[in-house]
C-alpha positions as CSV (number, residue, x, y, z in Angstrom):
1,X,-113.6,18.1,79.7
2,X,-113.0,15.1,77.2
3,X,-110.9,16.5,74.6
4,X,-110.0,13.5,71.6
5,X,-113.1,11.7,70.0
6,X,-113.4,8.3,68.0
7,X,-116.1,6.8,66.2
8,X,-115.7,3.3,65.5
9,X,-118.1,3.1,62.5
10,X,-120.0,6.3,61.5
11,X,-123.0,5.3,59.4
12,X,-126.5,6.8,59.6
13,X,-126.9,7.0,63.5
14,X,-123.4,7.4,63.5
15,X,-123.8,10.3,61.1
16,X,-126.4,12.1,63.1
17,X,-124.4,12.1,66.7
18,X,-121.5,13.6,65.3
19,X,-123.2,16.1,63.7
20,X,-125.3,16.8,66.8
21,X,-121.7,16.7,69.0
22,X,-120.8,19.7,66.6
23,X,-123.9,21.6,66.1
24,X,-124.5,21.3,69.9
25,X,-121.0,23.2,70.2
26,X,-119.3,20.0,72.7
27,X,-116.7,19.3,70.0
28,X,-115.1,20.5,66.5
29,X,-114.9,18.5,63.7
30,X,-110.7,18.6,64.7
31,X,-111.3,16.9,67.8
32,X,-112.8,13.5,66.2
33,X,-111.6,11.1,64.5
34,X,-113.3,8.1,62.9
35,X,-112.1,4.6,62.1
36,X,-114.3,2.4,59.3
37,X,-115.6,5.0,57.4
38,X,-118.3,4.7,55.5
39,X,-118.2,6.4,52.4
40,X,-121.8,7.2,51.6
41,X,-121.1,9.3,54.8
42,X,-118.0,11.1,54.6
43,X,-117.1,14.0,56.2
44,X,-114.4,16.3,54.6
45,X,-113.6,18.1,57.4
46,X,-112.6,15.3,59.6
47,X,-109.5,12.6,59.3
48,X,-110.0,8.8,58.4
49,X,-107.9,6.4,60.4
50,X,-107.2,2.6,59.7
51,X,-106.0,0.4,62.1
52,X,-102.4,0.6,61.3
53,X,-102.4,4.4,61.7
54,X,-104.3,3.9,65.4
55,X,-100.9,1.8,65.8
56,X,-98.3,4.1,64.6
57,X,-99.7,6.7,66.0
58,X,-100.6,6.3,69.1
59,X,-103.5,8.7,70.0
60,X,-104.8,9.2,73.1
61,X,-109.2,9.0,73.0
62,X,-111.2,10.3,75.6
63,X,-114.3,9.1,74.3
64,X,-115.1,6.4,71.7
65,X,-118.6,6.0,70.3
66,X,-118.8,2.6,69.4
67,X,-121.8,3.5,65.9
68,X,-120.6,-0.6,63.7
69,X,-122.7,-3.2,63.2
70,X,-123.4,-5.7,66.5
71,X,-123.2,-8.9,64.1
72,X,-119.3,-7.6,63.1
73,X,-118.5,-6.1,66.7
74,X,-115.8,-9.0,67.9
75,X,-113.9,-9.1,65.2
76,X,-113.8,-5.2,64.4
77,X,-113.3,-4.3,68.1
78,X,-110.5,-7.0,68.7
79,X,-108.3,-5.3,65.6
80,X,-107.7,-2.0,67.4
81,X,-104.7,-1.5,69.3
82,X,-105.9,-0.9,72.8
83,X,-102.6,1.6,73.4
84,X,-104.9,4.1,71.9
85,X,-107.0,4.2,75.3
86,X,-106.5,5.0,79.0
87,X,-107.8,3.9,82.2
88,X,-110.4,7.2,81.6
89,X,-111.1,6.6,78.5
90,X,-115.0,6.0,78.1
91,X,-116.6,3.7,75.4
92,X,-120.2,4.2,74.5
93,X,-121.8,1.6,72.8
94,X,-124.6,1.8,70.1
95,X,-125.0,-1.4,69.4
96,X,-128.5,-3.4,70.0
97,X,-128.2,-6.8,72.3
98,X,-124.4,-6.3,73.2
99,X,-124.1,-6.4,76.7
100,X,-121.7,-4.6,78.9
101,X,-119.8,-8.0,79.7
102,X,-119.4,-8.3,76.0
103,X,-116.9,-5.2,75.7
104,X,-115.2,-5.6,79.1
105,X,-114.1,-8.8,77.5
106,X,-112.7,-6.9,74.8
107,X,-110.9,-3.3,76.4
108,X,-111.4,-4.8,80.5
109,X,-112.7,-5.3,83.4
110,X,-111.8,-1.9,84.5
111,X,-112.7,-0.3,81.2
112,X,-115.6,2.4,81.6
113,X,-118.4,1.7,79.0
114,X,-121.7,2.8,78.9
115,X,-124.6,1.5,76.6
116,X,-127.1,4.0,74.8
117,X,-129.5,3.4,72.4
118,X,-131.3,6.2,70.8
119,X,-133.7,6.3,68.5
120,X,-133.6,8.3,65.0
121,X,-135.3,11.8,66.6
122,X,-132.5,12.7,68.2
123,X,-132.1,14.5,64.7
124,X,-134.2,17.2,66.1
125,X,-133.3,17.0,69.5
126,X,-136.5,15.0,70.2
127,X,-135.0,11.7,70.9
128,X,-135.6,8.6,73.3
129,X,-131.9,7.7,75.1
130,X,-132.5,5.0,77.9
131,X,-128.8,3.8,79.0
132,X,-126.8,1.4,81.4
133,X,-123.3,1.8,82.6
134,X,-120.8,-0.1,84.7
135,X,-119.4,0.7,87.9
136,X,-116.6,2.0,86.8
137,X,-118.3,5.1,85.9
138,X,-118.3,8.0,88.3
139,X,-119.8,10.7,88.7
140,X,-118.0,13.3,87.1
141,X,-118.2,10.9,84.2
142,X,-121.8,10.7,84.8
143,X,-122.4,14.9,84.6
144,X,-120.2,15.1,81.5
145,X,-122.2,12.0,79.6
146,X,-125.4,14.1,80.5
147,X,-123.9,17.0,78.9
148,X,-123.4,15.4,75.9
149,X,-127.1,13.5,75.4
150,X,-129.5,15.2,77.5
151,X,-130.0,18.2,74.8
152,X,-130.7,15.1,72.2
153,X,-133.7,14.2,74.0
154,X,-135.3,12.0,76.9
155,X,-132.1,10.8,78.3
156,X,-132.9,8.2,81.2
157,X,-131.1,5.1,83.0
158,X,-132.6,1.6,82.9
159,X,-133.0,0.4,86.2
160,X,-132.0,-3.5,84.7
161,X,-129.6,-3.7,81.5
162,X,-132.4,-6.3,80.2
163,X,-134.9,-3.7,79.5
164,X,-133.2,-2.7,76.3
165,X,-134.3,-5.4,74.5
166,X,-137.7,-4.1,75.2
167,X,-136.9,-1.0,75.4
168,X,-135.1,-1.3,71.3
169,X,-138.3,-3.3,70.0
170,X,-140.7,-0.4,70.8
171,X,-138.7,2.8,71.2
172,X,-135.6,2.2,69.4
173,X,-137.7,0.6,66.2
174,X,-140.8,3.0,67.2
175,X,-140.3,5.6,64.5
176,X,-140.1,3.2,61.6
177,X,-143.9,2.0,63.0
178,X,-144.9,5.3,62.7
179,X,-143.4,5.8,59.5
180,X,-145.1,3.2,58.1
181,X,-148.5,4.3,59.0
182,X,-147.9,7.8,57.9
183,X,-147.2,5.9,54.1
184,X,-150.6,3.7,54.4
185,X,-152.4,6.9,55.3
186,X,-150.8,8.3,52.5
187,X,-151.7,5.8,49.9
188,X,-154.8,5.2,51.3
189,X,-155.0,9.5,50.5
190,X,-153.6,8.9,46.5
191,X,-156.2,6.0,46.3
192,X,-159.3,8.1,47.6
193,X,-158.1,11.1,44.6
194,X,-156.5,13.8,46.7
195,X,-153.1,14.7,44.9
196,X,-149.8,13.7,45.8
197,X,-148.5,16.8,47.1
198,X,-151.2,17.7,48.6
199,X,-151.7,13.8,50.3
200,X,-147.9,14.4,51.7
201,X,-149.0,17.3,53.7
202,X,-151.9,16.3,55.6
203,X,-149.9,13.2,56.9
204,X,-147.4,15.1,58.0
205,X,-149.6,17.6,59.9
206,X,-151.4,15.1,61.1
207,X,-149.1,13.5,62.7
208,X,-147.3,16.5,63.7
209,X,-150.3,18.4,65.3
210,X,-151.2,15.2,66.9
211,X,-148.2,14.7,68.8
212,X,-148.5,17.8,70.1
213,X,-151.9,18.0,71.5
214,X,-150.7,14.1,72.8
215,X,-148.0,15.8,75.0
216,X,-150.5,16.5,77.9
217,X,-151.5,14.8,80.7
218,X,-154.3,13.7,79.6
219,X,-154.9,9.5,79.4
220,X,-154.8,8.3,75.3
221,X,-158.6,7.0,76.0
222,X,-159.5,10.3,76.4
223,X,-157.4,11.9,73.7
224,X,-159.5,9.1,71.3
225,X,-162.6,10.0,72.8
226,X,-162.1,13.8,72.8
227,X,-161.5,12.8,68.8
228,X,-164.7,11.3,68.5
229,X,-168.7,11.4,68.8
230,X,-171.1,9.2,69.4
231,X,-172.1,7.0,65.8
232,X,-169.3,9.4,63.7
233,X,-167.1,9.0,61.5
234,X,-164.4,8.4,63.7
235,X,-166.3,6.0,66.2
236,X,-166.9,4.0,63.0
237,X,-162.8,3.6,62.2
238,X,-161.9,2.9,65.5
239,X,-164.3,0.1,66.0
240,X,-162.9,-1.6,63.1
241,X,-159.4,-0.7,64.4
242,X,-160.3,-2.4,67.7
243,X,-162.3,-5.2,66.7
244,X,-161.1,-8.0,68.5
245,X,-158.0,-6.6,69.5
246,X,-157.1,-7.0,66.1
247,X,-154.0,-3.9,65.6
248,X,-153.1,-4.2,69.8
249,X,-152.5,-8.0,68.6
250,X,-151.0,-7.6,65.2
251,X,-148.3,-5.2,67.3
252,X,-147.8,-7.7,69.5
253,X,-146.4,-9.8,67.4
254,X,-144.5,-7.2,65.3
255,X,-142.7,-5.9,68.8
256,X,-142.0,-9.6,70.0
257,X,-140.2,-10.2,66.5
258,X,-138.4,-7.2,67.5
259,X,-137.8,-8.5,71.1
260,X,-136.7,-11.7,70.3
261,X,-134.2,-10.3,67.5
262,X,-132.6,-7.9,70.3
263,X,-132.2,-10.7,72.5
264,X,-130.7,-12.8,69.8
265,X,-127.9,-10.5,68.4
């Protein structure tokens, strides 16, 4: 069982896998380290390292979730002494559009890294997890990797490393579309005179309750249909909604943006 834990960068995702590592009972705060804090984030409980202390040091990490931004990766990543990791040691990277060549380059060719990339729900355990590792992973690396993410959500491997880029656009963004149209619902609420509070509520259930009758097996043209009747209300939205393909194309275009930036990075 991997015993010493470092997070290079520990932001907001950052943030919610350590806290998730602890809650879930896999590590204590004693066991991690971090290294480029970031201070709206602190943690009291655990220690801050710099580079120079990684030196003097010398620890020993078993596992190092790589949480910093992709655009500042290189240069962060080339700055750490590499006597702080072993042939075992196991990076996991974070970061959206850097590939596993990118970090063999930096700790190896033999180096063990695997890429993840969650989305925000893994707050409540409810997350989407695709990943990709190299072939220096085995299997008893494999079992205790599962360990570690499987209780955060749909943990599943990608099949080609490619699909992230995809997969990141729609999955890895997906919650911020949501979020969005949960606040034009809600303003479209305020605007029609129902009260703020009151507004707040009903989005949130609606989405909530939705999400839970969607978890069936039934198709989403029947889900929609099962919503409406014939010359409704509903019927009368959704005909606007799918005029022309008009919000199946303004997505489009939103997710390629998305695409295009993933690939880009």
């Amino acid at each position: 069982m991997h015993q010493n834990v470092l997070f290079i960068g520990c932001g907001k995702l950052g943030s919610i896998i350590l806290d998730k590592l602890v809650e879930n009972k896999l590590f204590t705060y004693k066991q991690i380290k971090i290294l480029k804090k970031t201070n709206n984030n602190k943690i009291p409980e655990i220690d801050y390292l710099d580079e120079s202390v990684l030196l003097k040091n010398k620890y020993s990490f078993d596992l190092v979730f790589i949480c910093i931004k992709p655009q500042n990766a290189e240069k962060i990543l080339n700055k750490i002494p590499k006597n702080n990791f072993n042939n075992n040691t196991i990076f996991i990277s974070f970061l959206a559009g850097k590939k596993i060549q990118f970090f063999e380059k930096i700790f190896g060719n033999n180096s063990k890294i695997i890429r993840i990339m969650p989305n925000v729900a893994i707050k409540v355990s409810q997350g989407i997890l695709p990943y990709f590792f190299n072939k220096n992973i085995t299997k008893k690396d494999e079992k205790e990797l599962f360990k570690i993410f499987n209780n955060l959500g749909l943990y599943f491997k990608l099949e080609n490393e490619n699909s992230f880029n995809a997969i990141t656009a729609l999955f890895g963004s997906g919650p911020a579309y949501i979020f969005l149209l949960q606040k034009i619902l809600y303003e479209l609420s305020i605007s029609y005179k129902i009260k703020k509070d009151i507004a707040l509520q009903l989005v949130k259930k609606l989405f909530l309750g939705s999400s839970i009758v969607a978890n069936t097996s039934e198709s989403f043209d029947i889900l929609i249909k099962k919503v409406m009747s014939k010359n409704g209300t509903t019927e009368q939205a959704v005909n606007v909604l799918n005029k022309k393909n008009i919000t199946k194309k303004l997505f489009e275009k939103a997710i390629k943006k998305a695409y295009e930036k993933s690939r880009s990075i």
